[in-house]
N, C-alpha and C positions, 0 to 999 in steps of 0.2 A: 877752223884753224887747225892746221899742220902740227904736229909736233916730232921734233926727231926721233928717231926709233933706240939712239944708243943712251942720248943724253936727255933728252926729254924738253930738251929748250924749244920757244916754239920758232915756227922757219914758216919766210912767204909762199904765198902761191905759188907753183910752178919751180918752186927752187928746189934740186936732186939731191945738195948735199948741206947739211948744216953747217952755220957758217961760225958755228962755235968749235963742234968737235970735228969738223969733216967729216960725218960717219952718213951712209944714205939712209934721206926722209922716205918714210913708209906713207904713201899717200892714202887720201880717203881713211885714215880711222883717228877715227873723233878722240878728241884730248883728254877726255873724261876717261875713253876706254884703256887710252894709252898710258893715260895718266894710275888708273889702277891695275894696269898689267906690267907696270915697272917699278912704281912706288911699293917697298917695300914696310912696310907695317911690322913692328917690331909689338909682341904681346904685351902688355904693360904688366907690370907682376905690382901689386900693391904693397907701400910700405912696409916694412914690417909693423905687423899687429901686434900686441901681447897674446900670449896663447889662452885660449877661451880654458879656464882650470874647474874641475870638480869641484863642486861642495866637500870638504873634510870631512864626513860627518862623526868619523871616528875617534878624531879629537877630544870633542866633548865628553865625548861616552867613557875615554880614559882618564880624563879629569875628573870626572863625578866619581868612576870608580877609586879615585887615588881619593879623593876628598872624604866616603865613605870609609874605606881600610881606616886612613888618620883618626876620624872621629873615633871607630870602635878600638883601636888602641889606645886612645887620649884614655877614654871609660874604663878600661880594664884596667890601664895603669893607677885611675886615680881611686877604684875599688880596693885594689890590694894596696896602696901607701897610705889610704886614709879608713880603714877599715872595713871596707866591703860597702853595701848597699846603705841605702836611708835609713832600710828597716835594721833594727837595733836587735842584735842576741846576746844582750848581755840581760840575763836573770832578770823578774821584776825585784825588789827589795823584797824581803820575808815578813808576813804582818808579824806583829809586835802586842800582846798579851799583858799590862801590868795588875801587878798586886803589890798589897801592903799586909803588914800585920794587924798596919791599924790605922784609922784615918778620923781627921776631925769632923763633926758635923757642919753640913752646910751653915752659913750664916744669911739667909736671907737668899737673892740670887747666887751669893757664892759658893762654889763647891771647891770641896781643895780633895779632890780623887786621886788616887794613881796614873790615872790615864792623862790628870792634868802636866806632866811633866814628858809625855810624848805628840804632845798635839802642835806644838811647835809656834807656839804663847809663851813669852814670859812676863807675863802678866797674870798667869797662871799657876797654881801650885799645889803639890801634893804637900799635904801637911799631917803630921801622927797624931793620934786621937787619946794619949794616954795622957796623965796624971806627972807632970815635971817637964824637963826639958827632950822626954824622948828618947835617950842613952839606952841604945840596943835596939830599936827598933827598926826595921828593913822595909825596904821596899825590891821589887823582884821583876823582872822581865825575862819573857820567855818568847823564843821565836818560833815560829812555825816549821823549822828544819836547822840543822847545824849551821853556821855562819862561822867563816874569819873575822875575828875582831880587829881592827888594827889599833881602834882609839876609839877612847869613850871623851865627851865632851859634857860639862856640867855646870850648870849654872846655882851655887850653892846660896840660898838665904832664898829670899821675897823679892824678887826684881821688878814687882808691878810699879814701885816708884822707888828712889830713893831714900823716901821716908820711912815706907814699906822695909826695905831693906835693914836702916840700922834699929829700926825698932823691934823685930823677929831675932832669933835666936839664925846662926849662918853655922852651917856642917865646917866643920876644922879637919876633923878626922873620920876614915868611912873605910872600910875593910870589905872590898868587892871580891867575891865568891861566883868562879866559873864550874861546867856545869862536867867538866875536866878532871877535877879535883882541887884544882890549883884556886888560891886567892892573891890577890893585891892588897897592902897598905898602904893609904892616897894621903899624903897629906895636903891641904888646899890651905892659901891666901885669904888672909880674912879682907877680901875686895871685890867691888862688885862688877865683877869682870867674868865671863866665862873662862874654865880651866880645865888644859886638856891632860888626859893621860893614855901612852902609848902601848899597845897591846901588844905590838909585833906579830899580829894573825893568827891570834889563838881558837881554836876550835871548841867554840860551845854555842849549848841549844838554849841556855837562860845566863842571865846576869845578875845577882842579889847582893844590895848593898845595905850596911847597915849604920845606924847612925851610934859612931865610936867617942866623938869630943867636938865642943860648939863650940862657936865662942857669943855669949850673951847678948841678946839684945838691949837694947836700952828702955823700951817699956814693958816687951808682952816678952818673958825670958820661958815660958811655956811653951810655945808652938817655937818647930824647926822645919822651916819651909826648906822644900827643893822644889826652882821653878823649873827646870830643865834638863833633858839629859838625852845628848845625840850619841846613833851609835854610827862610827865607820868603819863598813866593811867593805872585803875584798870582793871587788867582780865577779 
């Protein structure tokens, strides 16, 4: 088969001009060949794609470093508003040394020491070993280096029970002696309550207090216990 040479339509045997465009039939070449020497083929360009994108990897890398910086500023902020590290620089407390003038004999397992009114027992108690109610006799603590006193804290009588309590003789008056020069006159509640008194930061290496005025117990008017006696000082 024939096909026109302008238009491409195909045309009979023997016939010179196409009977669509009038233009003249090129004989003898085959429609296949005519067909691809006129047919124009247009390239086909593919839809558009998204564009193939790199990995970021940079990203991360500025995340982690911003996440970093954060943490170690959270750390420094909360060392300096909360006082620094875990580990602790404030002083240990100073050991604590007592003495008496005079102290009662044990009674069996009991002992009534000086050292009974720093162990932090009130069930325990130093008690004076003389002849009466005691009037004048001290008891003394000394620390191992100069301390701020701010308050002394005391538990005055026999606090091992209640009964303990009003049956002993209980410290009324006690005249504490710093190591300064300077002393205090305490006077204290006849109740069995612990009782504080305020130092305001005095600077001494011992504390000596002496037993000034009781007030009577009601069976044993002999012994003057002191079961307690905290000291608070400055940092």
């Amino acid at each position: 088969m024939l096909l026109c040479g302008s238009c491409g339509t195909a045309v009979k045997p023997g016939q010179s001009y196409c009977e669509d465009c009038g233009g003249p039939v090129n004989k003898g070449e085959p429609a296949a060949s005519l067909a691809s020497s006129h047919i124009r083929v247009e390239p086909q360009t593919p839809a558009s794609a998204p564009a193939r994108t790199k990995r970021n990897w940079i990203v991360p890398i500025v995340v982690a470093l911003f996440a970093i910086a954060l943490s170690s500023g959270l750390t420094a902020w909360l060392v300096h508003h909360q006082g620094g590290p875990t580990t602790s620089s404030v002083a240990p407390r100073p050991h604590v040394i007592a003495m008496a003038s005079s102290t009662r004999n044990a009674a069996g397992s009991l002992t009534y020491l000086p050292n009974n009114c720093i162990d932090g027992n009130l069930a325990t108690a130093w008690v004076e070993g003389v002849a009466g109610s005691g009037i004048g006799e001290w008891i003394r603590f000394d620390f191992d280096r100069e301390v701020e006193l701010l308050r002394v804290r005391l538990a005055p009588g026999y606090f091992k029970s209640s009964q303990s309590w009003v049956r002993n003789n209980r410290l009324a008056v006690t005249t504490m002696f710093l190591s300064d020069g300077s002393s205090r006159i305490w006077y204290l509640d006849d109740r069995m309550e612990q009782q504080d008194l305020g130092l305001g930061g005095v600077k001494t290496r011992w504390v000596r207090m002496t037993i000034d005025r009781i007030y009577p117990g009601t069976v044993d008017s002999e012994d003057s216990p002191i079961s307690e006696i905290t000291f608070d000082l400055k940092p």
